[in-house]
Every structure is written in structure tokens, then in C-alpha cells.
N, C-alpha and C positions, 0 to 999 in steps of 0.2 A: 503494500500500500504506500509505503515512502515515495516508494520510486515515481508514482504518477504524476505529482508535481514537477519533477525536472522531467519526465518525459513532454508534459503538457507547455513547456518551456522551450524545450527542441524543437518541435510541430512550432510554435508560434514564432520562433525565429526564422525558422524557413520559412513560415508566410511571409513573414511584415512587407520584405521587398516587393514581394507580389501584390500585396494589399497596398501600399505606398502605389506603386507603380498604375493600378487599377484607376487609384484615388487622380493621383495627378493626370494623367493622360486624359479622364474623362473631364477634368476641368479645359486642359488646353480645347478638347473637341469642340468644346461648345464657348471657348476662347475664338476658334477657326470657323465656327458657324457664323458665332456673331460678326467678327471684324477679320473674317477671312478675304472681306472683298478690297481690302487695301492688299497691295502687293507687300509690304516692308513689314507689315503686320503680319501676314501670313507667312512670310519667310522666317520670322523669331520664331513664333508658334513651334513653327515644324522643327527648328533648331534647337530649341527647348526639350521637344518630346524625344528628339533623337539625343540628346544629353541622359534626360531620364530614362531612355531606352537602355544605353550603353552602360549608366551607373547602377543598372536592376539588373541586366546580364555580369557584369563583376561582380554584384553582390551575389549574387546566385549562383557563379562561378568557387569565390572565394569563402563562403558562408559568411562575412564582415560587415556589417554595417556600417558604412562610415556616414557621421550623422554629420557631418562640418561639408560635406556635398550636398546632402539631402535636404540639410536646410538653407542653401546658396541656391538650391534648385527651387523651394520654395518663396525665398526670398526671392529672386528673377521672376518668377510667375506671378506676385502681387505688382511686384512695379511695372511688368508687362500689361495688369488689368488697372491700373490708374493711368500708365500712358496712351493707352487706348480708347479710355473713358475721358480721358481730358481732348482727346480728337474731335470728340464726338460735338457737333454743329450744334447744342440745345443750351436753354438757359441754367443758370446756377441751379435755381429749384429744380428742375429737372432730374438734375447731376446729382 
């Protein structure tokens, strides 16, 4: 019965990458729906997600999280949704 906790710890380390990787990508999608129709904005998008692509095959690669990528990859994806949002032709209240 000990054991099940660090089993349950193993299992959830191999996900997280995966779960992460779910997580972000489905934000960029619909980063690419919304303000995919600007060229310069869809080019980061894509550049993003193949960041977080390649950083979720390492980790699953190497079983390591390294969380000082994961969250520059997160931090990059917020200031990509206010420079995009600041593009946008509407008034303050809007915004």
C-alpha cells in the first residue's frame, strides 16, 4: 500500500508534459483562429507552438521538467495575447 503514492507520482510526471503541452497549444489554436488573419501574428503563433512542441518532445524524451522554459513559454504566450489585443481597431471599453 506504500508504494501507491510514489507510483501515483510516476504516472503524473509523465503526464504533466502532455497535459502542459494539451493546455498550451489549445490556447495558441484559438490565439490562430482569432488573429490568424494578420501575417506577423500568425507567424509567432506557429513559432510558439513549435517551441512548445520541441520543449514537450525533450521532456518526454529526457523525463525532466525544466520549468524556467515552461514558464518563458508561458510568459511569451501572454505578451503575444496583449500585443495582439492592443492591435485590435476598438475602443478602450471594449478592450
Amino acid at each position: 500500500m506504500e508504494r501507491l503514492p510514489f507510483q501515483s507520482l510516476f504516472i503524473a510526471s509523465l503526464l504533466f508534459p502532455i497535459n502542459q503541452f494539451c493546455a498550451k497549444l489549445s490556447i495558441l489554436f484559438l490565439y490562430h483562429r482569432i488573429f490568424g488573419v494578420n501575417g506577423k501574428f500568425a507567424f509567432w503563433i506557429k513559432a510558439v507552438g513549435a517551441l512548445q512542441t520541441v520543449h514537450t518532445i525533450k521532456n518526454l524524451v529526457f523525463l525532466a521538467v525544466n520549468k524556467a522554459a515552461n514558464s518563458l513559454i508561458d510568459f511569451i504566450m501572454a505578451i503575444q495575447a496583449v500585443i495582439m489585443l492592443r492591435s485590435l481597431r476598438t475602443t478602450k471599453q471594449v478592450k
